[in-house]
N, CA, C and O atoms as CSV, one atom per row, in Angstrom:
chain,resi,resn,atom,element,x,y,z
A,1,UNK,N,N,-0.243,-43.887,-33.789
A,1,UNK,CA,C,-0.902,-44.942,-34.534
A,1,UNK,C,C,-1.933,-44.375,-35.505
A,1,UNK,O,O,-2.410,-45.045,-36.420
A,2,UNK,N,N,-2.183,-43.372,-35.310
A,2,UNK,CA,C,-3.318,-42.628,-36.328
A,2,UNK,C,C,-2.964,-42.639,-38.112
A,2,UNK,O,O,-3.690,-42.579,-39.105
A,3,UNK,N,N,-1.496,-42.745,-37.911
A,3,UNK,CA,C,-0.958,-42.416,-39.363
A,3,UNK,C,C,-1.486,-43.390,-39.861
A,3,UNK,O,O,-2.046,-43.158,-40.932
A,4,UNK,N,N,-1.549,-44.966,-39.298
A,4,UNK,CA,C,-2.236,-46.104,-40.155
A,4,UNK,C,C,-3.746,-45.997,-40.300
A,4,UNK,O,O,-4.188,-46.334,-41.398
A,5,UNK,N,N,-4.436,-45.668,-39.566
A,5,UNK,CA,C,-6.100,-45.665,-39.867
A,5,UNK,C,C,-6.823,-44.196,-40.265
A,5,UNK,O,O,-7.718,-43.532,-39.743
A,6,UNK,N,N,-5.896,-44.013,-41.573
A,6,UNK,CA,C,-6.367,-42.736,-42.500
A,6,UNK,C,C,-7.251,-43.629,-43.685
A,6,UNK,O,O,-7.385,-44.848,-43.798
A,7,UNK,N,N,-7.698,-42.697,-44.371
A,7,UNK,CA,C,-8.213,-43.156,-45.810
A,7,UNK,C,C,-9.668,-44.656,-45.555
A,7,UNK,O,O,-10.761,-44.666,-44.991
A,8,UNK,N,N,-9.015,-45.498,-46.175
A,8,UNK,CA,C,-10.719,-46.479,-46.244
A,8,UNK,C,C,-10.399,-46.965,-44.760
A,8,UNK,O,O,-11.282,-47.446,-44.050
A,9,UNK,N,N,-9.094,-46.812,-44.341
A,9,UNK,CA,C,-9.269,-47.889,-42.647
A,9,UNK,C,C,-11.010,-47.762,-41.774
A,9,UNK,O,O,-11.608,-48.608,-41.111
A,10,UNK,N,N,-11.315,-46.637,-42.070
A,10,UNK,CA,C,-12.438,-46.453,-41.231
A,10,UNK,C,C,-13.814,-46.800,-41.710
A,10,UNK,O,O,-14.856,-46.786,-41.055
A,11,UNK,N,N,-13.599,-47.179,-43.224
A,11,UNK,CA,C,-14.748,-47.734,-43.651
A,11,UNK,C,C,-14.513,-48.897,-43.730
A,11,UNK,O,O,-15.584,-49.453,-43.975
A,12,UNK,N,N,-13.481,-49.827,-43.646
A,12,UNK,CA,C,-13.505,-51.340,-43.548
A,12,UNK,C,C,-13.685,-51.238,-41.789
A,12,UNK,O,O,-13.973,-52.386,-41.451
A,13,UNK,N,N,-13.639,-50.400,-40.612
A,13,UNK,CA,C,-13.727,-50.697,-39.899
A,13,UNK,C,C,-14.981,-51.176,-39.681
A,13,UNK,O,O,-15.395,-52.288,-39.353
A,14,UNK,N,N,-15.732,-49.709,-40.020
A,14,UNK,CA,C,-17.319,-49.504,-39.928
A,14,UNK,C,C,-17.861,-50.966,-40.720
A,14,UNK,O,O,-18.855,-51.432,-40.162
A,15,UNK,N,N,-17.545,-51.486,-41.504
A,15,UNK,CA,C,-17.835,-52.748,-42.398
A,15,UNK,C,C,-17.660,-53.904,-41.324
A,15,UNK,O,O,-18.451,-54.838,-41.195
A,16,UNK,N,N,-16.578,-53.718,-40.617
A,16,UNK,CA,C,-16.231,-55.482,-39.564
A,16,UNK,C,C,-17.126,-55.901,-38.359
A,16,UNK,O,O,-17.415,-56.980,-37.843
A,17,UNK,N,N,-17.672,-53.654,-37.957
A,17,UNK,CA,C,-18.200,-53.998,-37.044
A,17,UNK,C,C,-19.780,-54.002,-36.938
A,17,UNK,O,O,-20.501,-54.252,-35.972
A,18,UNK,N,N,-20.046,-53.694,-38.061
A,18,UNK,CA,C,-21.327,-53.336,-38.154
A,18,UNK,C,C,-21.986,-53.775,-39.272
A,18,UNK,O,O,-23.216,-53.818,-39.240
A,19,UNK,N,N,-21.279,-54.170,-40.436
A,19,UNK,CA,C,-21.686,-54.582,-41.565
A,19,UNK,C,C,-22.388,-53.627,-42.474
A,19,UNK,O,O,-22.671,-52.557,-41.936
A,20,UNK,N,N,-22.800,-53.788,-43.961
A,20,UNK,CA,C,-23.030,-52.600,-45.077
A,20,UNK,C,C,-23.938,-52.294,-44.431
A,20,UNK,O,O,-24.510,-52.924,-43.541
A,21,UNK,N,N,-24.160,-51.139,-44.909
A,21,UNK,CA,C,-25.178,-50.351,-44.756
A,21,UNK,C,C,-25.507,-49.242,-45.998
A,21,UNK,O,O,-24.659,-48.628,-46.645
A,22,UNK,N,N,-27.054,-49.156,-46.153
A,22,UNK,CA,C,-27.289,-48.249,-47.417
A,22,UNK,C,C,-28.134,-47.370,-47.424
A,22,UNK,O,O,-29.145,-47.698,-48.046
A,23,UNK,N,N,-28.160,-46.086,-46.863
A,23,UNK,CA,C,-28.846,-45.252,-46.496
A,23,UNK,C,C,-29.309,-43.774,-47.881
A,23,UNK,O,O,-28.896,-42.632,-47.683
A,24,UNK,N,N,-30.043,-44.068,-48.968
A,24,UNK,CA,C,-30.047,-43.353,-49.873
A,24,UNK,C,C,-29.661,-41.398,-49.338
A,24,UNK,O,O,-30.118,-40.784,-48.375
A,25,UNK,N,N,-28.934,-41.041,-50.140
A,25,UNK,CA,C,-28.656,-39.472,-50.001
A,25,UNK,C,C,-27.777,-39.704,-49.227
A,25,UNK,O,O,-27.408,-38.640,-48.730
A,26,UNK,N,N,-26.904,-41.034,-48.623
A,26,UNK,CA,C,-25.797,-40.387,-47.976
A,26,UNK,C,C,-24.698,-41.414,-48.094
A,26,UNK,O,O,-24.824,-42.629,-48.246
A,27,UNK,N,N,-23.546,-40.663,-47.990
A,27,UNK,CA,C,-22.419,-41.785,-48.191
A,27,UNK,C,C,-22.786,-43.296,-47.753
A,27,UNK,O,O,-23.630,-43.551,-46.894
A,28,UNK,N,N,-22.035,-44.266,-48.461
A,28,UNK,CA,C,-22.685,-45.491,-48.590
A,28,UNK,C,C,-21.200,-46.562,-48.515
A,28,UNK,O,O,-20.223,-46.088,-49.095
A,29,UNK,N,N,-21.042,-47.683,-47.968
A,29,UNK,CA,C,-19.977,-48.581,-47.506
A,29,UNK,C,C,-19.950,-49.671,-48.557
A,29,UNK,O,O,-19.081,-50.519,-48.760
A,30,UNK,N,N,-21.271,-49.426,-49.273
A,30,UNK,CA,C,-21.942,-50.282,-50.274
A,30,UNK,C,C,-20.540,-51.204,-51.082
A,30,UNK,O,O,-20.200,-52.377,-50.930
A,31,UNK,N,N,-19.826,-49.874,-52.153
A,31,UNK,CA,C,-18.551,-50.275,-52.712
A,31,UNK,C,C,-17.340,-50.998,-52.498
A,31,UNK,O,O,-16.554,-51.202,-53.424
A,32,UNK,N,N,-17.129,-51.420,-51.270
A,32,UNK,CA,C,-16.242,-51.921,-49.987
A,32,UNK,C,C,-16.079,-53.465,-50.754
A,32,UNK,O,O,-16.986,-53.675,-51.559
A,33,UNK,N,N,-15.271,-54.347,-50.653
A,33,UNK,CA,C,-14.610,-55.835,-50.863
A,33,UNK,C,C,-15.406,-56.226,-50.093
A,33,UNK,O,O,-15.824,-55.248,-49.473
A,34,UNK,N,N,-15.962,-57.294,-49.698
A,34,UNK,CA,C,-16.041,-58.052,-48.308
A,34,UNK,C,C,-15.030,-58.946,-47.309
A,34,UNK,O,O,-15.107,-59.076,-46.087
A,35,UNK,N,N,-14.168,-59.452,-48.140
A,35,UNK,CA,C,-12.915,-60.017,-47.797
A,35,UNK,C,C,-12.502,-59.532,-46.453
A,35,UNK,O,O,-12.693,-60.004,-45.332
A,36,UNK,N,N,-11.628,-58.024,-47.032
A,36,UNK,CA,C,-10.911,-57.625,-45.797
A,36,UNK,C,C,-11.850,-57.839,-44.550
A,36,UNK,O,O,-11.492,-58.635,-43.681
A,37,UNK,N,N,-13.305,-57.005,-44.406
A,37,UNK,CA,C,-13.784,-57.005,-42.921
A,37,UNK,C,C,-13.651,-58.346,-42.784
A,37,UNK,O,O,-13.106,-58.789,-41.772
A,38,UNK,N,N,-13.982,-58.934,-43.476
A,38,UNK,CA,C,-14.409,-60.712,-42.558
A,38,UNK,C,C,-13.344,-61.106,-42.001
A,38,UNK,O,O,-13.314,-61.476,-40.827
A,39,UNK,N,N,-12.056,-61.068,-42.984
A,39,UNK,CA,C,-11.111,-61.342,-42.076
A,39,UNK,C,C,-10.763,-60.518,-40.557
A,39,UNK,O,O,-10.614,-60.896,-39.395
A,40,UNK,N,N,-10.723,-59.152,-41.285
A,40,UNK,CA,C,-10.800,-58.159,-39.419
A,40,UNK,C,C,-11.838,-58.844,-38.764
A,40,UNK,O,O,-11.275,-59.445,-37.849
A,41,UNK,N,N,-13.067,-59.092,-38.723
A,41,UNK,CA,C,-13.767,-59.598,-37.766
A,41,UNK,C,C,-13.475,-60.937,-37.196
A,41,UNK,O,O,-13.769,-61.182,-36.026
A,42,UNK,N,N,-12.815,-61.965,-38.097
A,42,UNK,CA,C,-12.683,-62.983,-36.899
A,42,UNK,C,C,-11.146,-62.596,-36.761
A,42,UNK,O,O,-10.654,-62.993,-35.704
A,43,UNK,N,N,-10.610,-62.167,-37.286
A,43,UNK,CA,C,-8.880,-61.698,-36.211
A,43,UNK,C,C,-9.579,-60.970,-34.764
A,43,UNK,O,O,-9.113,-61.225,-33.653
A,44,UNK,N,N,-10.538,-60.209,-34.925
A,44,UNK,CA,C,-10.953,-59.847,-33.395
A,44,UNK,C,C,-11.954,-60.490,-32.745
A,44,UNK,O,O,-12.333,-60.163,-31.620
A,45,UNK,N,N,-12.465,-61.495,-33.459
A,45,UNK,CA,C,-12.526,-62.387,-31.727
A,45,UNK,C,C,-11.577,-62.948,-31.241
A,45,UNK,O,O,-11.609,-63.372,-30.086
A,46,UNK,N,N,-10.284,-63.092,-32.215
A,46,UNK,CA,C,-8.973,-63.654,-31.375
A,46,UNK,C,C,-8.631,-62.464,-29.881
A,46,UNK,O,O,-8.190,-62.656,-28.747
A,47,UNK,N,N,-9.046,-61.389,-30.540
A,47,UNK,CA,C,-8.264,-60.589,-29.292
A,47,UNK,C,C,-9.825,-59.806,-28.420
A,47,UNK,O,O,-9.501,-59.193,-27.403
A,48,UNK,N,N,-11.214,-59.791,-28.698
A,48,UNK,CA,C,-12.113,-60.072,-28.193
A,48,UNK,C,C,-12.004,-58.870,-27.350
A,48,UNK,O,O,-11.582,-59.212,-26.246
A,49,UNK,N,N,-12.206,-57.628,-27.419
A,49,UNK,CA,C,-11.925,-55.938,-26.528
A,49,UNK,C,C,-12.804,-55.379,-26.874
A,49,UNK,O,O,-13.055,-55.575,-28.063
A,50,UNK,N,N,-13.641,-54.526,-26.222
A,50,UNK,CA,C,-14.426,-53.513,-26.511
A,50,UNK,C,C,-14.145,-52.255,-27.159
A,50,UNK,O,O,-15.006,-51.578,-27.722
A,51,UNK,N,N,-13.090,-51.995,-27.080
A,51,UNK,CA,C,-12.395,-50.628,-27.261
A,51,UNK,C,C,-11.890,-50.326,-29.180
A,51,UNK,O,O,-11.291,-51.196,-29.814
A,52,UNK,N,N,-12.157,-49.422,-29.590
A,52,UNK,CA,C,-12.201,-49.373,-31.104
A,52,UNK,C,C,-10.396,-49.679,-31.445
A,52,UNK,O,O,-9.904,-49.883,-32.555
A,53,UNK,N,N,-9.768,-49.633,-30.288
A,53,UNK,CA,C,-8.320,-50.009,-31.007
A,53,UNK,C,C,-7.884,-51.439,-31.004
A,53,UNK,O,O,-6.739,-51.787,-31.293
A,54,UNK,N,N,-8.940,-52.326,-30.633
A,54,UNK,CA,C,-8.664,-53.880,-30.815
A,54,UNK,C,C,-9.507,-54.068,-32.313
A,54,UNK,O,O,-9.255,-55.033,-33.034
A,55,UNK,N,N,-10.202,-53.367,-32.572
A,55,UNK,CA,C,-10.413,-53.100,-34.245
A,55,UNK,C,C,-9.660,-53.177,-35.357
A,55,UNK,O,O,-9.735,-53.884,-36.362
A,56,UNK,N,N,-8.291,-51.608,-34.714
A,56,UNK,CA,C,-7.736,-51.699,-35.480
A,56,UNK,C,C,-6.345,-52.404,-35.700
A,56,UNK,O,O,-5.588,-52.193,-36.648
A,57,UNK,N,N,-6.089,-53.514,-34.380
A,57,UNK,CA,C,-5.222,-54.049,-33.923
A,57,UNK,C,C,-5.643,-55.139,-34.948
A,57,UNK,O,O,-4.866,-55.451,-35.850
A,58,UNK,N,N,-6.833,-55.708,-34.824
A,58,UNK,CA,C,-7.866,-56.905,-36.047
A,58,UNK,C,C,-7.175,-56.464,-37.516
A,58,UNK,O,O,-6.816,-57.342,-38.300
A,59,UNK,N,N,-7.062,-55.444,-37.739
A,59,UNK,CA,C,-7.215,-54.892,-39.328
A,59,UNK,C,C,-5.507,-54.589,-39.110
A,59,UNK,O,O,-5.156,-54.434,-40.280
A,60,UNK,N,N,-4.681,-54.477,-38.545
A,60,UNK,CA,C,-3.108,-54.687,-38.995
A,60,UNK,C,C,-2.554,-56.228,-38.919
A,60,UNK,O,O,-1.503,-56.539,-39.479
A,61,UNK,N,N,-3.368,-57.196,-38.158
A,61,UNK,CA,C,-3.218,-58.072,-38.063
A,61,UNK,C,C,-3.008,-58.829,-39.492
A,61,UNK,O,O,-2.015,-59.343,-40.005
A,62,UNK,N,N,-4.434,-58.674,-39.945
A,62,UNK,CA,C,-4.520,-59.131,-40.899
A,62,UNK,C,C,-4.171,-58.628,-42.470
A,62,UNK,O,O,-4.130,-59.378,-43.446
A,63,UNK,N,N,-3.953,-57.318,-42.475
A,63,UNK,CA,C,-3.068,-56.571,-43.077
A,63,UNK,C,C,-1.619,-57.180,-43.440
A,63,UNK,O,O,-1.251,-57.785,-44.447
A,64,UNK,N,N,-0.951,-56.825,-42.318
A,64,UNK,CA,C,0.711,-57.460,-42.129
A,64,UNK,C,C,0.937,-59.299,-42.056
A,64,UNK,O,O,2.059,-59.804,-42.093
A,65,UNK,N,N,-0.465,-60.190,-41.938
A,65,UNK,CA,C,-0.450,-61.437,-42.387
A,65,UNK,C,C,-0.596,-61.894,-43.982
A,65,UNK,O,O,-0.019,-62.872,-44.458
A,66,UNK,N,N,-1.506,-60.971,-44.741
A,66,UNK,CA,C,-1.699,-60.972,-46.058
A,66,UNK,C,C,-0.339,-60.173,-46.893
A,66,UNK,O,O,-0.268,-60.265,-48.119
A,67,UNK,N,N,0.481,-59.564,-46.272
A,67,UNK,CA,C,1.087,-59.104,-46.900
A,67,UNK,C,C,2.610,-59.560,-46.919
A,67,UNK,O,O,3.374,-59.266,-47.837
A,68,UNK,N,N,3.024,-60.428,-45.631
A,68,UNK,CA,C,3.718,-61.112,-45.732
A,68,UNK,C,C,3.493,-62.246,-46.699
A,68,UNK,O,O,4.209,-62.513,-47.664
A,69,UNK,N,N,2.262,-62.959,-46.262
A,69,UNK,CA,C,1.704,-63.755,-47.494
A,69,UNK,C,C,2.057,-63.806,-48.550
A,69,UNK,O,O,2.684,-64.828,-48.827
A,70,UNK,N,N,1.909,-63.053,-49.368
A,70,UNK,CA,C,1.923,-62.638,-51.004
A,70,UNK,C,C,3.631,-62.292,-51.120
A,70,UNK,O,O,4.105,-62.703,-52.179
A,71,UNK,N,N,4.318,-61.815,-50.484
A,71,UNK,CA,C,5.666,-61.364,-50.215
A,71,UNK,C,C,6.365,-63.144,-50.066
A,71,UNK,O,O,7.335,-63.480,-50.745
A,72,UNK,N,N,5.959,-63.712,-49.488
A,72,UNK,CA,C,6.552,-65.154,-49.536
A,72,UNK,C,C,6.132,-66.421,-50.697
A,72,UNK,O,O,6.802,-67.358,-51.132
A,73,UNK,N,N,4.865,-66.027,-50.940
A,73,UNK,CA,C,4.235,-67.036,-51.505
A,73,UNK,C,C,4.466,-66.969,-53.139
A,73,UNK,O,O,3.961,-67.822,-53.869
């Protein structure tokens, strides 16, 4: 499952679960959509886990719902 949460996966994660953050002199989440997390965050109170892979279970969810989406619509 790693092959999917390369590249920004880990900064929209860091965004769903924790929200921006802006710490001068160091990388910054600042640039990020807001869209995607919000949606990852309430797809995971549907599935409501402690564990960082109901995160990313939140963020294919809604991934593979938006993308069927646009593919049908």
């Amino acid at each position: 499952m790693n092959i999917w949460s390369r590249w920004d996966a880990g900064w929209y994660q860091h965004i769903a679960k924790h929200g921006y953050q802006f710490i001068p002199g160091r990388e910054s989440n600042a640039a990020f959509f807001p869209i995607y997390p919000m949606l990852m965050r309430a797809a995971h109170l549907l599935i409501a886990h402690e564990r960082d892979l109901s995160w990313f279970i939140a963020g294919m969810i809604v991934s593979n719902r938006l993308s069927l989406g646009s593919w049908l619509g």
